[in-house]
VMD Tcl script that draws the C-alpha trace (Angstrom):
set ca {
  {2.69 -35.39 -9.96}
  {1.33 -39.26 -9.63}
  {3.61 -42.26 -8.12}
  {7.00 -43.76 -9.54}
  {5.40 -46.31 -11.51}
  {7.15 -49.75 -11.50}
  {10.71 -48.66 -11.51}
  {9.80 -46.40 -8.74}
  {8.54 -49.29 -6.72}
  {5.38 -47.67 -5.97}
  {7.35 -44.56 -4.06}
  {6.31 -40.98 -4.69}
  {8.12 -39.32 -6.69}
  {9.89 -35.72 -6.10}
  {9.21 -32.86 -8.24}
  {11.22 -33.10 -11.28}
  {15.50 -32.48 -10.74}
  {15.01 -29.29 -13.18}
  {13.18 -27.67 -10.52}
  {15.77 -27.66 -8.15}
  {18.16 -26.62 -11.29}
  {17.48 -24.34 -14.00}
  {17.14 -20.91 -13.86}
  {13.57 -21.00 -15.46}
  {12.25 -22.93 -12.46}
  {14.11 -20.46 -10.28}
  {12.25 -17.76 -12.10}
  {8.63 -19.57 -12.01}
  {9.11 -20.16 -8.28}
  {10.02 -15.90 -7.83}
  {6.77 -15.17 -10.13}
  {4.64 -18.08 -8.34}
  {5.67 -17.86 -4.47}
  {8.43 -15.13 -3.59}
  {6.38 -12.43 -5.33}
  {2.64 -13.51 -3.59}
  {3.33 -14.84 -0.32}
  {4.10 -13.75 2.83}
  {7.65 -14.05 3.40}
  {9.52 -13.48 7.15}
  {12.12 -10.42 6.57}
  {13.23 -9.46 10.09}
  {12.64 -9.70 13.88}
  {10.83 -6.62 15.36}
  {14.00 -5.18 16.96}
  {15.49 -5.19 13.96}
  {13.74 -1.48 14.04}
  {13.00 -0.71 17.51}
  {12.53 2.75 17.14}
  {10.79 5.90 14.92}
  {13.07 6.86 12.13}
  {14.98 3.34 12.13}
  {14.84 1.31 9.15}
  {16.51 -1.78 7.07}
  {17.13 -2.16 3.24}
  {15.81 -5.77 2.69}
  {16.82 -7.65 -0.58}
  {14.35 -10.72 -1.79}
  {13.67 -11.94 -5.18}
  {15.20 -9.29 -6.77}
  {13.31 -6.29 -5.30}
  {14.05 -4.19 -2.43}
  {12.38 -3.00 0.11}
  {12.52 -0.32 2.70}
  {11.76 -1.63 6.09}
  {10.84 1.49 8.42}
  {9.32 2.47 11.68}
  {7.28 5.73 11.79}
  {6.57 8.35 14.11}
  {4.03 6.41 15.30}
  {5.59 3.24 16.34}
  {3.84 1.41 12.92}
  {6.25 -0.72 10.73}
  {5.93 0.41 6.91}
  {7.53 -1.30 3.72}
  {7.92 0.65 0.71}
  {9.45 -0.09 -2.67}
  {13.21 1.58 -2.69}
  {12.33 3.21 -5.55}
  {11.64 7.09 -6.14}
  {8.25 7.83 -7.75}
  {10.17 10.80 -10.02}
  {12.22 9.10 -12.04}
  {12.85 5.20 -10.25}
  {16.21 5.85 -8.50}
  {17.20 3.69 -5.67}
  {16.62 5.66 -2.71}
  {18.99 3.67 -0.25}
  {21.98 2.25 -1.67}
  {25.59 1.91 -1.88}
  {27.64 3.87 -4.12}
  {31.22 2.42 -3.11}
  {32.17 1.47 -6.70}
  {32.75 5.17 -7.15}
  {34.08 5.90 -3.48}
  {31.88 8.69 -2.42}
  {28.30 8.16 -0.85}
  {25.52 10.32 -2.53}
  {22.90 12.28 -0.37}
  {19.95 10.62 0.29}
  {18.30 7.69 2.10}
  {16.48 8.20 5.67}
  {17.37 10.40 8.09}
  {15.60 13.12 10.67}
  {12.27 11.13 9.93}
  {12.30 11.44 5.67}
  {13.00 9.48 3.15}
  {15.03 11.46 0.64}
  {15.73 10.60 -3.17}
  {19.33 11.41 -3.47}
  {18.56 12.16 -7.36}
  {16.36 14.76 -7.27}
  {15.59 15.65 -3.76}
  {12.54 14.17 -3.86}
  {11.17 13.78 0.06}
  {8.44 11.36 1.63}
  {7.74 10.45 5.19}
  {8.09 7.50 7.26}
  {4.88 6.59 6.07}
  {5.50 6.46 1.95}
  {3.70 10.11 1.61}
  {5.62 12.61 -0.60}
  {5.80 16.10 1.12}
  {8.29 17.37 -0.74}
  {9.35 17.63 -4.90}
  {11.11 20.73 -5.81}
  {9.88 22.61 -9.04}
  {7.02 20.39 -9.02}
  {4.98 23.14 -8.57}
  {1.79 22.96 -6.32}
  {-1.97 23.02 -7.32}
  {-4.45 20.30 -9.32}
  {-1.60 20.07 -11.62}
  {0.80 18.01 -9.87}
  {-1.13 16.14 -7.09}
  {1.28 14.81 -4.15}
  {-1.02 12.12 -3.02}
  {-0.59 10.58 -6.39}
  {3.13 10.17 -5.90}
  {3.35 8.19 -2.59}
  {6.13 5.72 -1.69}
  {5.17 2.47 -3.57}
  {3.80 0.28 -0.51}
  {4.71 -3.47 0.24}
  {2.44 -5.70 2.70}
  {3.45 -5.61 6.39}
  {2.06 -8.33 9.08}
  {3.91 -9.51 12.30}
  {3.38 -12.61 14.50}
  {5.54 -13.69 17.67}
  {8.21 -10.60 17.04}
  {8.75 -11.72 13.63}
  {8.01 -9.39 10.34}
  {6.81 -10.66 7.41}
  {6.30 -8.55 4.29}
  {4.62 -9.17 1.13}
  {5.55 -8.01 -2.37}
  {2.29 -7.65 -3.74}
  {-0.14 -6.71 -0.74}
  {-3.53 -5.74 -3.08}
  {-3.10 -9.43 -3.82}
  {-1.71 -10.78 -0.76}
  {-3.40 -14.12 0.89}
  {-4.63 -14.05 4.57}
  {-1.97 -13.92 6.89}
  {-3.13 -15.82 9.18}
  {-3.78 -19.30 6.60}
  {-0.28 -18.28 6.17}
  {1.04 -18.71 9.73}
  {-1.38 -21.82 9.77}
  {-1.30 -23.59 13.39}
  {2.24 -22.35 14.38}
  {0.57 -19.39 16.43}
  {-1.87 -22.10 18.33}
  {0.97 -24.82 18.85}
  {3.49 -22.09 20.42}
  {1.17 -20.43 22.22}
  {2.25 -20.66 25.51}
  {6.24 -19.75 24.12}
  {7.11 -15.53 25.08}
  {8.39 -15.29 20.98}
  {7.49 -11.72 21.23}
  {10.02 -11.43 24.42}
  {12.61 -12.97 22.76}
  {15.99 -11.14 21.10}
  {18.73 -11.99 18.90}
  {21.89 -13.03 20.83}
  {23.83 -14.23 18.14}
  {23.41 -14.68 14.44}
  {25.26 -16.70 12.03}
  {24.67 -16.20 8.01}
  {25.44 -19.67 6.08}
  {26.01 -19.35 2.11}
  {24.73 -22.66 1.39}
  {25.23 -24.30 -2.46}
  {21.96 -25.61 -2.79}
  {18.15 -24.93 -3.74}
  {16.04 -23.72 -1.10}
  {13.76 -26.25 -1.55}
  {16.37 -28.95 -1.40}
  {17.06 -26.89 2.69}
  {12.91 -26.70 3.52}
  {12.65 -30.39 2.18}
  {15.89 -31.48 4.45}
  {14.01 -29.65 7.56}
  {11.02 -31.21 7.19}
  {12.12 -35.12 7.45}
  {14.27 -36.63 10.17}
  {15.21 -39.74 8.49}
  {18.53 -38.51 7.70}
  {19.30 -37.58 10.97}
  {20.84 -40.79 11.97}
  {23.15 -40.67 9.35}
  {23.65 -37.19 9.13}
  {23.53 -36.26 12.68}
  {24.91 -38.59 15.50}
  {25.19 -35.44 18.01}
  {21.82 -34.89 17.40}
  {20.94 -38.06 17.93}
  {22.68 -38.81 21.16}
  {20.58 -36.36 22.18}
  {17.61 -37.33 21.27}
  {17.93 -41.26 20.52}
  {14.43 -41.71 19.19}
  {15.18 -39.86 15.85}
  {16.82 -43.01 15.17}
  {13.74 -45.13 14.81}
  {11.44 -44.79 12.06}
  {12.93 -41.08 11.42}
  {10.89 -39.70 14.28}
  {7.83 -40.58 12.25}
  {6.27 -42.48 15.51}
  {6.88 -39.11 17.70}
  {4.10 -36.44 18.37}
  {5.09 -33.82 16.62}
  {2.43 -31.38 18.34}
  {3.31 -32.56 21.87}
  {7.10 -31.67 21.36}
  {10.14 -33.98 20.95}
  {11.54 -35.44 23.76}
  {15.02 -35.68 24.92}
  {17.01 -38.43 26.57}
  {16.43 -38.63 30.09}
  {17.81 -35.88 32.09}
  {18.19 -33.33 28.53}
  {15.85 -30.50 28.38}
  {17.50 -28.37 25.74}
  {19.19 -28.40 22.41}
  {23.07 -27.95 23.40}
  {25.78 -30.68 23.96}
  {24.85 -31.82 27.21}
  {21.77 -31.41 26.59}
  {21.46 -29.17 29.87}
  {22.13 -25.32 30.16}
  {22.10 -23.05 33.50}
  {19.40 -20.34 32.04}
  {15.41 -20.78 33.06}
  {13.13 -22.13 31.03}
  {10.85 -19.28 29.49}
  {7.97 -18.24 31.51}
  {4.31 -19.90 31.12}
  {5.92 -23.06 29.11}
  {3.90 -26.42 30.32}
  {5.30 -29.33 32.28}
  {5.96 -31.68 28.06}
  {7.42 -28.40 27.30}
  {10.12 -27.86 29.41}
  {11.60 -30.91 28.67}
  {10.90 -30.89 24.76}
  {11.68 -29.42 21.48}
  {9.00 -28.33 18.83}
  {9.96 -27.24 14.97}
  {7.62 -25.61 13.05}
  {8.10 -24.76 8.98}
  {6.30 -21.34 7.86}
  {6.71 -21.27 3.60}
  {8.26 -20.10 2.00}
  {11.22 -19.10 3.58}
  {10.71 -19.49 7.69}
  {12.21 -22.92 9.91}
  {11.90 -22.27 13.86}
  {13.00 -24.66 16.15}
  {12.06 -23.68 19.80}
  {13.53 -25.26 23.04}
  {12.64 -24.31 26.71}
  {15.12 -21.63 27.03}
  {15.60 -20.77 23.07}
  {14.81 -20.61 19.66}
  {16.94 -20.93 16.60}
  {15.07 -19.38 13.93}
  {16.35 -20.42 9.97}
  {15.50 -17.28 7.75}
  {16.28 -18.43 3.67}
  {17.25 -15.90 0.97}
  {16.65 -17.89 -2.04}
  {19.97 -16.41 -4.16}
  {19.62 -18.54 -7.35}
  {19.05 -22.01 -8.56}
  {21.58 -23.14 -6.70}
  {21.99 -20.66 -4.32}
  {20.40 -19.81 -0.77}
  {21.64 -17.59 1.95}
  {20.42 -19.00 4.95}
  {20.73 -16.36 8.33}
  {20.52 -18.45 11.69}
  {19.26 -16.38 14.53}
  {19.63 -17.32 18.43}
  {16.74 -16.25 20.17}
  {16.90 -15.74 24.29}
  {14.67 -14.57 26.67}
  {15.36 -10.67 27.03}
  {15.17 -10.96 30.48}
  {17.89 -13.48 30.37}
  {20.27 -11.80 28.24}
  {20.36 -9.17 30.89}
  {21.77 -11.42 32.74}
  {25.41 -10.66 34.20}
  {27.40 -13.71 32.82}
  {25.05 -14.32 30.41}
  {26.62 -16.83 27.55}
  {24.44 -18.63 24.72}
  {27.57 -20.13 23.15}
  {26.42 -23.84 24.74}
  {23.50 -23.60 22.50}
  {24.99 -21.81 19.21}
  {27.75 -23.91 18.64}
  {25.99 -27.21 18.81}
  {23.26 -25.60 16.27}
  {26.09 -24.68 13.97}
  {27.38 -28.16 14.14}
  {24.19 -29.31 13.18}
  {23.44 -26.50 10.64}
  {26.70 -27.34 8.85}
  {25.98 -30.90 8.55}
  {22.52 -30.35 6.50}
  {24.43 -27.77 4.40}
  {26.57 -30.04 3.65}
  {24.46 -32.65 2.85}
  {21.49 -30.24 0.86}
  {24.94 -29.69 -1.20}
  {26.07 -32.68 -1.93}
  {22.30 -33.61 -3.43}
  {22.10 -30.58 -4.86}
  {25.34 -31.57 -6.96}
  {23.69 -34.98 -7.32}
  {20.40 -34.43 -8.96}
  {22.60 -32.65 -12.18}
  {23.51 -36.10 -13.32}
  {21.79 -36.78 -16.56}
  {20.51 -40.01 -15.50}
  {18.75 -38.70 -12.41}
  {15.25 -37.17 -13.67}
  {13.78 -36.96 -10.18}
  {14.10 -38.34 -6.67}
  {11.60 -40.78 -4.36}
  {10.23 -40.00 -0.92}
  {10.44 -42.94 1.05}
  {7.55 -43.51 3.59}
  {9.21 -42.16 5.96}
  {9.57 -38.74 4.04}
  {5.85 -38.21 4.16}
  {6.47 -34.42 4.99}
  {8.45 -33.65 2.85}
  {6.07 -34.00 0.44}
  {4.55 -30.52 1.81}
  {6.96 -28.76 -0.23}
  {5.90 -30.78 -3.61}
  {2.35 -29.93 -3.09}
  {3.09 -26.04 -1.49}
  {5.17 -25.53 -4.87}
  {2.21 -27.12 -7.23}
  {-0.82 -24.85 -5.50}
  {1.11 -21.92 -5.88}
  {2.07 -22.49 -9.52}
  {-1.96 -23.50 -10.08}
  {-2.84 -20.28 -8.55}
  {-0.55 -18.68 -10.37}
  {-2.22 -19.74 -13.70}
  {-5.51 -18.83 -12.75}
  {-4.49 -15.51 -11.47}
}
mol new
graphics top color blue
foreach p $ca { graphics top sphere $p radius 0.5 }
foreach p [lrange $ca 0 end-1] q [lrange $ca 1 end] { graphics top cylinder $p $q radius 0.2 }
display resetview
């Protein structure tokens, strides 16, 4: 993973095309990253209350997302310990709906009747007998990591081997400190099927020096992306606006407050930040678009938008966040496009592997994020 070499004209080099193509690479990246690190799943009022839960699908596993008795967010395997049925699922290709799933605070098998609580425990397995013979403990819920940061859930697949959360959220929870995330909820949410790698969409985030050519709504409202890429900007101080703008919509104006406790830069600026593997949040004074990536195939990523507000705000009589959704779909459907049309590019036979140019310096994160973890992965 050196430079171009001469024909490269000293530029850094991308990682090879096949990684952003076959399904091998696809597979090293599941075994490597999807499967080890922490990976954002949900927003805390996705499962407000005890007994509430979500079936979350990621890298070919699925997980039960639940809140106990106790208020605690769990994530079990959706698989029964007795004999590895699905436990939540859909059964529409036959047109009925078996018994099972979660309700009345269990978890029921709909195979065998199997029963566990909220928290993974099985209480229940009839003709199991009881006694040193058949031990219940044994035969918990298979467990998943949980950890949560600014109202956002993150689980991890393997959690005896899971890295420190906290290296994983890196500086985002110092540099949006003084952001309510926690008091935030989703007004709107838009789910993009976008033909392209995920890397290709986390590599497209992290540089602005397509945004002139991509983006000239963006731009107009905030005219320094077109010099340099935004490369001269401070990036921890928050991106300014043209003058009078203090927020991502048209206008570049909106009638809702700016969120409580923000400082005097951040009420008139925008900060991004890019969690890995699967996490892009863009804040503004008065909202948050937050980018969550289901990586679907090769070529392949669902990506679900989510419009965050200020609670307090949305309980506002009148309230309306379309100002701010629609220009962020504008500007969502202009990467897409774009992440697609590389991602169609890169197949050509003569194209073994793309260049950063200086002012993609970032975007070499994702080159270097993708070669630790695949080290690590070896020495595991």
């Amino acid at each position: 993973m050196g430079g171009a070499g001469a024909e490269g004209g000293g530029l850094e080099r991308s990682l090879p095309s096949s990684d952003y193509l076959t399904p091998k690479a696809f597979e090293l990246d599941r075994e490597s990253i999807f499967a080890r690190e922490w990976f954002c799943a949900a927003r805390e009022e996705d499962v407000p209350g005890p007994g509430d839960h979500r079936v979350i699908e990621y890298a070919g596993e699925s997980l039960l997302l639940v809140r106990t008795k106790a208020g605690v967010l769990k994530a079990h395997y959706n698989v029964c310990r007795h004999r590895g049925a699905r436990i939540c699922d859909s059964d529409a290709r036959w047109d009925l709906q078996l018994r099972g799933g979660i309700a009345q605070g269990m978890i029921r098998c709909p195979y065998h009747s199997w029963c566990y609580s909220l928290d993974g425990d099985l209480v229940a397995a009839g003709g199991m007998g009881e006694g040193p013979a058949f031990d219940k403990a044994a035969f918990g819920l298979y467990p998943a990591g949980v950890a949560c940061w600014g109202g956002f859930v993150f689980l991890n697949l393997m959690p005896g081997e899971a890295p420190d959360f906290g290296e994983a959220l890196g500086e985002a929870p110092r540099r949006l400190a003084n952001y309510p995330l926690e008091d935030l909820r989703t007004a709107r949410s838009i789910d993009y099927e976008v033909g392209a790698n995920w890397k290709l969409i986390l590599e497209n985030y992290n540089e602005c020096y397509h945004c002139g050519p991509v983006h000239p709504e963006l731009c107009a409202l905030v005219p320094e992306f077109r010099r340099n890429g935004g490369m001269h900007l401070d990036w921890e101080l928050g991106i300014p606006h043209r003058d009078g703008a203090t927020t991502y919509t048209r206008t570049g104006t909106t009638d809702r407050a700016c969120f409580p406790g923000l400082s005097e830069e951040e009420k008139v600026r925008h900060k991004g930040e890019l969690l890995y593997p699967n996490l892009m949040f863009s804040v503004s004074s008065d909202h948050a678009a937050a980018f969550i990536l289901w990586p679907m195939g090769p070529d392949r990523t669902r990506v679900q938008c989510r419009f965050l507000f200020h609670r307090d705000e949305i309980g506002k009589a009148g309230f309306d966040p379309l100002d701010a959704v629609e220009f962020w779909d504008l500007v969502n459907r202009q990467d897409w496009a774009v992440c697609e049309r590389v991602q169609r590019g890169i197949g050509a036979r003569v194209h073994d592997f793309g260049h950063y140019s200086p002012l993609e310096d970032y975007s070499l994160d994702i080159r270097r994020y993708v070669t630790d973890r695949r080290q690590r992965l070896r020495g595991a």
